[in-house]
C-alpha positions in Angstrom: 80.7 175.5 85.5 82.6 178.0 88.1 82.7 178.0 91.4 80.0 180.8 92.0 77.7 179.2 89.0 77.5 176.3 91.3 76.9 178.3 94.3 74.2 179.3 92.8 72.8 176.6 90.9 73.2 174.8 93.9 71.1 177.3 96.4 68.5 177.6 93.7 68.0 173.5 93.8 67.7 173.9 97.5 65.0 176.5 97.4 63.0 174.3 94.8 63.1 171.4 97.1 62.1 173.1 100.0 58.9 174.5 98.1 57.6 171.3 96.5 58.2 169.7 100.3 56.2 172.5 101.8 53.2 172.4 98.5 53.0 168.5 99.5 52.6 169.1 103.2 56.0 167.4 104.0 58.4 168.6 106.8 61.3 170.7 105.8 63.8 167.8 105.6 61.8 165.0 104.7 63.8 164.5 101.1 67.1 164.6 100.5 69.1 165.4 97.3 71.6 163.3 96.1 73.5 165.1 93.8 74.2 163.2 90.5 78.1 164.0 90.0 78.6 161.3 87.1 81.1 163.1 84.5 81.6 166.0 86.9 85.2 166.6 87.7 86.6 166.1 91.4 87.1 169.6 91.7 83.4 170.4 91.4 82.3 167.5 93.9 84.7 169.3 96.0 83.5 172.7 96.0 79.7 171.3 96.6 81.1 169.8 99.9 82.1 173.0 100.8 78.5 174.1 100.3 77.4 171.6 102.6 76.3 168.5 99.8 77.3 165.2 101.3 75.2 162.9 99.2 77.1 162.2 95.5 76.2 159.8 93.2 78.1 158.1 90.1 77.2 155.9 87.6 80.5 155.6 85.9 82.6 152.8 88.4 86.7 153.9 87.2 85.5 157.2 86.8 84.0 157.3 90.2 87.1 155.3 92.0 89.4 157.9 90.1 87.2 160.9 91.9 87.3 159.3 95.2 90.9 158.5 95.2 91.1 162.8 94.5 88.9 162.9 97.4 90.0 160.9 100.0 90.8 163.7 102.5 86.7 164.0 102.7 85.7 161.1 104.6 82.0 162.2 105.3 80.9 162.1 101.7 78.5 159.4 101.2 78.8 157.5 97.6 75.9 156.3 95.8 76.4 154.2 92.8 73.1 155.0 90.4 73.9 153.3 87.2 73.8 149.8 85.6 75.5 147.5 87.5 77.5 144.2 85.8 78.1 141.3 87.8 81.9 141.5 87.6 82.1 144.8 88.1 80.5 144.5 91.8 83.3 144.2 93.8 84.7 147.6 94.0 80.9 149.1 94.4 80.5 146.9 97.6 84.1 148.2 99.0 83.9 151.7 98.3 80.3 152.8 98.1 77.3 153.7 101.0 74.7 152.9 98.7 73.2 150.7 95.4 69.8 152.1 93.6 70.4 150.2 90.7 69.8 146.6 91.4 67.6 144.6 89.5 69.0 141.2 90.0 69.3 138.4 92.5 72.6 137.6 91.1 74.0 141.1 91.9 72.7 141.3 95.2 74.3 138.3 96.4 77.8 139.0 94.3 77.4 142.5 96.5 76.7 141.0 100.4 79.5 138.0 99.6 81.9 141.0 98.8 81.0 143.5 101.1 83.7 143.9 103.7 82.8 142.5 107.2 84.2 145.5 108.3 81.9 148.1 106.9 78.3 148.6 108.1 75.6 146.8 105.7 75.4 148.3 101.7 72.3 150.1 101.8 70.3 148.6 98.2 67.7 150.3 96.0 66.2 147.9 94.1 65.4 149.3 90.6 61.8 149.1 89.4 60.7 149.1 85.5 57.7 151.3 86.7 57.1 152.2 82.7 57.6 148.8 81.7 59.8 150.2 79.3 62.0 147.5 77.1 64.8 149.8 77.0 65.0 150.6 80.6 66.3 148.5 83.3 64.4 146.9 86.4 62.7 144.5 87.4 58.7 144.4 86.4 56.9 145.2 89.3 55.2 142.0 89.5 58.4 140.3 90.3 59.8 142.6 93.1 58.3 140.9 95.9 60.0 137.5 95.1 63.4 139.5 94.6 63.0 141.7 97.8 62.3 138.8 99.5 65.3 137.1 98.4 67.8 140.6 98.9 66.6 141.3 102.1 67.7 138.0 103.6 71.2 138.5 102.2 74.0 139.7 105.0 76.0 142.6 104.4 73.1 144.2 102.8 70.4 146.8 103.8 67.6 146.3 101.8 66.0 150.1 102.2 63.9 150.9 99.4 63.0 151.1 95.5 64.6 153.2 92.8 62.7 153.8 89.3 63.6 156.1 86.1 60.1 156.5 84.3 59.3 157.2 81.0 59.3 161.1 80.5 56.0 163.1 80.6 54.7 166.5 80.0 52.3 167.1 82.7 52.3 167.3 86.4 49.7 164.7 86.8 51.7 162.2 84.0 54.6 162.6 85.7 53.3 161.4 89.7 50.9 158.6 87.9 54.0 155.9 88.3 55.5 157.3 91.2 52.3 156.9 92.9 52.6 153.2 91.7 56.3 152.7 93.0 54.8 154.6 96.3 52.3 152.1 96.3 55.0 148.9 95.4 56.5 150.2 98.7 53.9 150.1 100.4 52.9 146.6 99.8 56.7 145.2 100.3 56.8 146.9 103.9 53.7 144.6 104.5 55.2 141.9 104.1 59.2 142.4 104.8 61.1 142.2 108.1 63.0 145.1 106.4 64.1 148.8 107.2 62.1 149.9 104.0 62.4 153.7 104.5 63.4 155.1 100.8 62.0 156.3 97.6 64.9 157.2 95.4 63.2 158.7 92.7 63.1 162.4 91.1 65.3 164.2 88.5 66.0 167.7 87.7 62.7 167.4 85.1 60.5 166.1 87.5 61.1 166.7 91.2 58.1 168.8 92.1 56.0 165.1 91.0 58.8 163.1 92.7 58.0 164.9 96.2 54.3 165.5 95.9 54.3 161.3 95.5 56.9 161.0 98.7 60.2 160.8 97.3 63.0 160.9 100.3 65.9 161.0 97.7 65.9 162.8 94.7 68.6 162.3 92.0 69.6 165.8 90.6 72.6 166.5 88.3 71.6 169.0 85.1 69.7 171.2 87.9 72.9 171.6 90.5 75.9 171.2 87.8 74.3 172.8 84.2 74.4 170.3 81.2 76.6 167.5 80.4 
């Protein structure tokens, strides 16, 4: 994609965000896009800094060290690592990364506070929700996630600060909010219970933002909508 594609792409994005916050009676603002640079080159990461994105996320862990190594010079980006995490892969995610949406295990979470540097503030954590209950998918069944928030947010070096789900894909508007509504409502029932700074809802793709944001979605995941196909 060129320069002025993503411009462009990238204006349109913000303009579709901005309406589906205004249709669900949300202040401008209230979401955020995290733009989904996995298999993007640096160069395009770059040029959407320029355009004022800060929020990148990666799901690839060399290819993502090998782009922030390229951009080192642009110390206000904030990484997000979206993808499956392995246990012995954890170390470099707690070092060089803001944020984790992807974790779905107790065992992770703790590999990622004893490794997080004492020097950097707290890893903020997603924990990743099966809302489809799909066997291919990963997450943890909702009926579990209180007994693993529990256990994450009493873990230092982390920021236990919301839940992060990929559902199954649906045609309609109503299909697609039905299990956001339910991860809305998961939320809801962990900030209950939890001494915790439970403020996100990291759901939303380029398909189905418009549900993502009607349901209250505060970070969206877009990468076909801002760079074009992969």
């Amino acid at each position: 994609m060129t320069n002025d594609a993503l411009s462009d792409s990238l204006a349109r994005v913000r303009q579709r965000l901005a309406r589906a916050l205004e249709s669900a009676g949300r202040p401008a603002g209230d979401a955020r896009m995290l733009a989904v640079s996995k298999t993007q080159p640096a160069a395009a990461i770059r040029h959407a800094h320029r355009l004022d994105q800060r929020h990148f996320g990666e799901s690839y862990l060399q290819e993502a060290l090998d782009k922030q190594a390229e951009l080192d010079d642009l110390d206000d980006i904030v990484w997000h690592f979206v993808g499956p995490l392995q246990s012995n892969k954890t170390r470099a995610v707690a070092e060089r990364f803001a944020w984790v949406h992807s974790v779905d295990r107790l065992k992770v979470a703790r590999r990622l506070s004893e490794q997080r540097p004492d020097a950097l503030p707290p890893l903020n954590i997603c924990l990743q929700v099966n809302i489809s209950r799909e066997a291919s998918k990963s997450g943890v069944m909702p009926e579990a996630l209180g007994e693993l928030a529990r256990a994450v947010a009493a873990l230092p070096g982390l920021s236990l600060r919301g839940l992060m789900a990929i559902p199954a894909p649906a045609e309609t508007f109503d299909a697609q909010r039905r299990p956001l509504a339910e991860l809305r409502t998961c939320l809801d029932d962990l900030k209950r219970t939890l001494d915790a700074p439970l403020d996100t809802l990291s759901m939303g793709m380029s398909g189905d933002l418009e549900a993502a944001v009607a349901e209250g979605a505060t970070l969206v995941r877009l990468g076909t909508a801002v760079f074009g196909s992969r």
